[in-house]
mmCIF file of the C-alpha atoms, coordinates in Angstrom:
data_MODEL
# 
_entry.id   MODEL 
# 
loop_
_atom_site.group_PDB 
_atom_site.id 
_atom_site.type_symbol 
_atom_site.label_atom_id 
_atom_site.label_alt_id 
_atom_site.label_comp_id 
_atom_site.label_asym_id 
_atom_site.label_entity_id 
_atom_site.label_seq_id 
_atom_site.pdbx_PDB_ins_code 
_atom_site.Cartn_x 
_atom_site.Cartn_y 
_atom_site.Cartn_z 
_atom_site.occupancy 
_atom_site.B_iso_or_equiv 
_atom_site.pdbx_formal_charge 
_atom_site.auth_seq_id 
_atom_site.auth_comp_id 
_atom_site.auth_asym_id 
_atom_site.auth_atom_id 
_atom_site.pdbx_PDB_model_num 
ATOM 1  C CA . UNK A 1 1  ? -9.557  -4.951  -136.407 1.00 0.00 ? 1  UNK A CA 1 
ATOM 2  C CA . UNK A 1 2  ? -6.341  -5.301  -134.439 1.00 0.00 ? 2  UNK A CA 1 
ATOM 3  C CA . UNK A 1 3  ? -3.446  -7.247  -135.181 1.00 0.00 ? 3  UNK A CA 1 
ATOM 4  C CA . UNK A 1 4  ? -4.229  -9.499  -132.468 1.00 0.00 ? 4  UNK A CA 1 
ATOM 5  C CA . UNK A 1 5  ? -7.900  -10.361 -133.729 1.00 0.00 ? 5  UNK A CA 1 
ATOM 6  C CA . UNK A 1 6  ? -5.976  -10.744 -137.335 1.00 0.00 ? 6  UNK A CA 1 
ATOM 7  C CA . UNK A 1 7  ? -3.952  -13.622 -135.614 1.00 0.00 ? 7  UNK A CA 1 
ATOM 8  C CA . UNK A 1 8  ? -6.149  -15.090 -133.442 1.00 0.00 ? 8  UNK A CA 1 
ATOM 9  C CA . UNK A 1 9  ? -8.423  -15.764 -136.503 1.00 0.00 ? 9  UNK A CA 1 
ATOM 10 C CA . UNK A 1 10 ? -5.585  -16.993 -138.510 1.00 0.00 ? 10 UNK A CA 1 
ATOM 11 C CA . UNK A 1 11 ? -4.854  -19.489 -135.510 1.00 0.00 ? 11 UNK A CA 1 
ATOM 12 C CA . UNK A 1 12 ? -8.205  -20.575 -135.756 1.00 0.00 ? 12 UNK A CA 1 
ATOM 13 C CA . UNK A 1 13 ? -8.135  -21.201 -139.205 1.00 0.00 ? 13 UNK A CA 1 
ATOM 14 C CA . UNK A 1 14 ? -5.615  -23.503 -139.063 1.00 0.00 ? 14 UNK A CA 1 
ATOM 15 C CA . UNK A 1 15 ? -7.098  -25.653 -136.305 1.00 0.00 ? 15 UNK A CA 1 
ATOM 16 C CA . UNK A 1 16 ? -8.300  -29.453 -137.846 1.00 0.00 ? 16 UNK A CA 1 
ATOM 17 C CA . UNK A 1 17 ? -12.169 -29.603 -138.858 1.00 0.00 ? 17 UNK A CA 1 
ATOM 18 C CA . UNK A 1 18 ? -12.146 -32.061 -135.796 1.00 0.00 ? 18 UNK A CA 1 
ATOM 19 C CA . UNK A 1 19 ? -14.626 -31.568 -132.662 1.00 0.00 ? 19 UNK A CA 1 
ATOM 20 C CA . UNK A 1 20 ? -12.453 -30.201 -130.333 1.00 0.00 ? 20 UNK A CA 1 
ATOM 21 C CA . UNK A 1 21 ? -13.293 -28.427 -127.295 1.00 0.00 ? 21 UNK A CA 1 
ATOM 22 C CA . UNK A 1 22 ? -12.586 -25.283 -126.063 1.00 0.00 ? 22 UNK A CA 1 
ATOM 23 C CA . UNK A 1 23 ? -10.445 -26.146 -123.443 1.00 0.00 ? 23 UNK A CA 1 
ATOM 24 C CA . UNK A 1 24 ? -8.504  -28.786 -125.629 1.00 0.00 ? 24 UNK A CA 1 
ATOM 25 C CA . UNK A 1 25 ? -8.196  -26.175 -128.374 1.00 0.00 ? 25 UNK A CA 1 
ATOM 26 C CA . UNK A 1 26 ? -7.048  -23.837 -125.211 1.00 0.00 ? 26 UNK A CA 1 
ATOM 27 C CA . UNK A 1 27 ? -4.363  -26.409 -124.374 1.00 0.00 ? 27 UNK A CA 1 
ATOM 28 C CA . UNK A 1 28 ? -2.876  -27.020 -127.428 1.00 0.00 ? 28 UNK A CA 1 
ATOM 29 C CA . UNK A 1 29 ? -2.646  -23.258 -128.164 1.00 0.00 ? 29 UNK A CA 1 
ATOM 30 C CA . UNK A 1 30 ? -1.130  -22.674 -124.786 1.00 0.00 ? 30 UNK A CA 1 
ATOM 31 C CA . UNK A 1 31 ? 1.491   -25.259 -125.159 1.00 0.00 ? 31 UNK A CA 1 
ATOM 32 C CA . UNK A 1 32 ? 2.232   -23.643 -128.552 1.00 0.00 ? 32 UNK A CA 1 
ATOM 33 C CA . UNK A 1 33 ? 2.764   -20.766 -127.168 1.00 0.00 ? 33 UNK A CA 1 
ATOM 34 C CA . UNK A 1 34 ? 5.274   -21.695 -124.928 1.00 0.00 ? 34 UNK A CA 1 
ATOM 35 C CA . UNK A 1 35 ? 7.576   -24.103 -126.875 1.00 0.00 ? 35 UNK A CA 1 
ATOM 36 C CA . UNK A 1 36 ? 8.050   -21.159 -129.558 1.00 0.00 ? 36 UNK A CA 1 
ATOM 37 C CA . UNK A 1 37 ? 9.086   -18.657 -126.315 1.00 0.00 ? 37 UNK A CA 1 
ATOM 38 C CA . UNK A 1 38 ? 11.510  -21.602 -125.165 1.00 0.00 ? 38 UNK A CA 1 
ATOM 39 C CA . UNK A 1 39 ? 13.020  -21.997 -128.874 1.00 0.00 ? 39 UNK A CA 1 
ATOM 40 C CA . UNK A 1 40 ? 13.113  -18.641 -129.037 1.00 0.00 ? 40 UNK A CA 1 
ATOM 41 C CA . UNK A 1 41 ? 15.049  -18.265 -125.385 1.00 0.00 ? 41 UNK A CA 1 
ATOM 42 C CA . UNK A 1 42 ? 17.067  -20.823 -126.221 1.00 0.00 ? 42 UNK A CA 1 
ATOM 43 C CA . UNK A 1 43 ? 18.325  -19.589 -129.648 1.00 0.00 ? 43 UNK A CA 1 
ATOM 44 C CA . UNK A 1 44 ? 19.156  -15.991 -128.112 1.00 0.00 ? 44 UNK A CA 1 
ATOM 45 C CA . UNK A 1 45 ? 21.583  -17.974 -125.865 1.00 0.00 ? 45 UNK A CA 1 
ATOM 46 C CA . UNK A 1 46 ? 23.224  -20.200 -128.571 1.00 0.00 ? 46 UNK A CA 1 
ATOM 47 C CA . UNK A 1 47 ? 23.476  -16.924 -130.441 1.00 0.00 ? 47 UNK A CA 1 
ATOM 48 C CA . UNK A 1 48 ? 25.080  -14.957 -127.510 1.00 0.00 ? 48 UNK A CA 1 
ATOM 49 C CA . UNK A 1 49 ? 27.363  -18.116 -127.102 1.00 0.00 ? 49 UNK A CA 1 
ATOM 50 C CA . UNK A 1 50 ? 28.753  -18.125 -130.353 1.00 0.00 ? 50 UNK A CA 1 
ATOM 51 C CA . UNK A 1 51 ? 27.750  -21.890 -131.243 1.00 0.00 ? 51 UNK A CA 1 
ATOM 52 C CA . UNK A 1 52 ? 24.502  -22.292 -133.194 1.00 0.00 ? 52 UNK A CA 1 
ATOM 53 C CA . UNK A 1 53 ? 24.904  -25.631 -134.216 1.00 0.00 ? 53 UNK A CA 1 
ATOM 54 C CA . UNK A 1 54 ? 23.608  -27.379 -131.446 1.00 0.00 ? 54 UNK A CA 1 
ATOM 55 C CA . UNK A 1 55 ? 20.671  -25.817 -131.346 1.00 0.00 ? 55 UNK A CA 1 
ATOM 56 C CA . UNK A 1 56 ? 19.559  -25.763 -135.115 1.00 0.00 ? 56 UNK A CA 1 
ATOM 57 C CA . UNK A 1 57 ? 20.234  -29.590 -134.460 1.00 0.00 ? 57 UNK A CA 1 
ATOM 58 C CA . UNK A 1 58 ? 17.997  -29.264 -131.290 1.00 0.00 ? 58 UNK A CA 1 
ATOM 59 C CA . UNK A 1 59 ? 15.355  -27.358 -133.043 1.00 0.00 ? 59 UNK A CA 1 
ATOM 60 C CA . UNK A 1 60 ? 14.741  -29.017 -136.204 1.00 0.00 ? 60 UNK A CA 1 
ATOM 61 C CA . UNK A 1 61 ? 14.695  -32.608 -134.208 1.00 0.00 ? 61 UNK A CA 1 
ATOM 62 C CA . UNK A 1 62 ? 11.878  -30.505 -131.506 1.00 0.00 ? 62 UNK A CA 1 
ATOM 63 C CA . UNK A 1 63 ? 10.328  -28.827 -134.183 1.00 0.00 ? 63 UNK A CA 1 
ATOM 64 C CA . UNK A 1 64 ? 9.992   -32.280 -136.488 1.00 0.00 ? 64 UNK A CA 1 
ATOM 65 C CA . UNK A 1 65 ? 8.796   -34.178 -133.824 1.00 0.00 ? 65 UNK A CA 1 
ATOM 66 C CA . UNK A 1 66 ? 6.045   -31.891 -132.977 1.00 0.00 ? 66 UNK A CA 1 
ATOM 67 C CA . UNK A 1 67 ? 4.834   -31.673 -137.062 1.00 0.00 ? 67 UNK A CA 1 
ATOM 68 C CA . UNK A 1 68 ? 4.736   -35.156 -136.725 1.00 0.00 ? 68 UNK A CA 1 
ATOM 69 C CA . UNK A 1 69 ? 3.519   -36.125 -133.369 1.00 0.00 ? 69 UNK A CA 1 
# 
């Protein structure tokens, strides 16, 4: 089994017991995906900047929002 499968299942897992469909289950993985590459874009250019602060601000308001929303 390859770290990949390992993940993907663990994804899964966490997914509510809801009916969802595929493509809404797609979706939600997809966008995800790509507000953890933007954080994580965004952080390497705080950190090359030398001022963190306003993005551990940024991302705990972003990240709060989401657990919430």
């Amino acid at each position: 089994m390859s770290l990949e499968e390992v993940n993907a299942e663990g994804l899964y897992l966490q997914e509510p017991l809801e009916s969802i469909t595929p493509e809404k289950l797609f979706e939600r993985r997809w966008a995800r995906a790509l507000v953890e590459q933007v954080l994580a874009r965004l952080s390497q250019e705080y950190l090359a900047s030398g001022n963190t602060n306003p993005f551990v601000k940024l991302e705990l308001a972003l990240t709060s929002v989401a657990a919430t929303g």
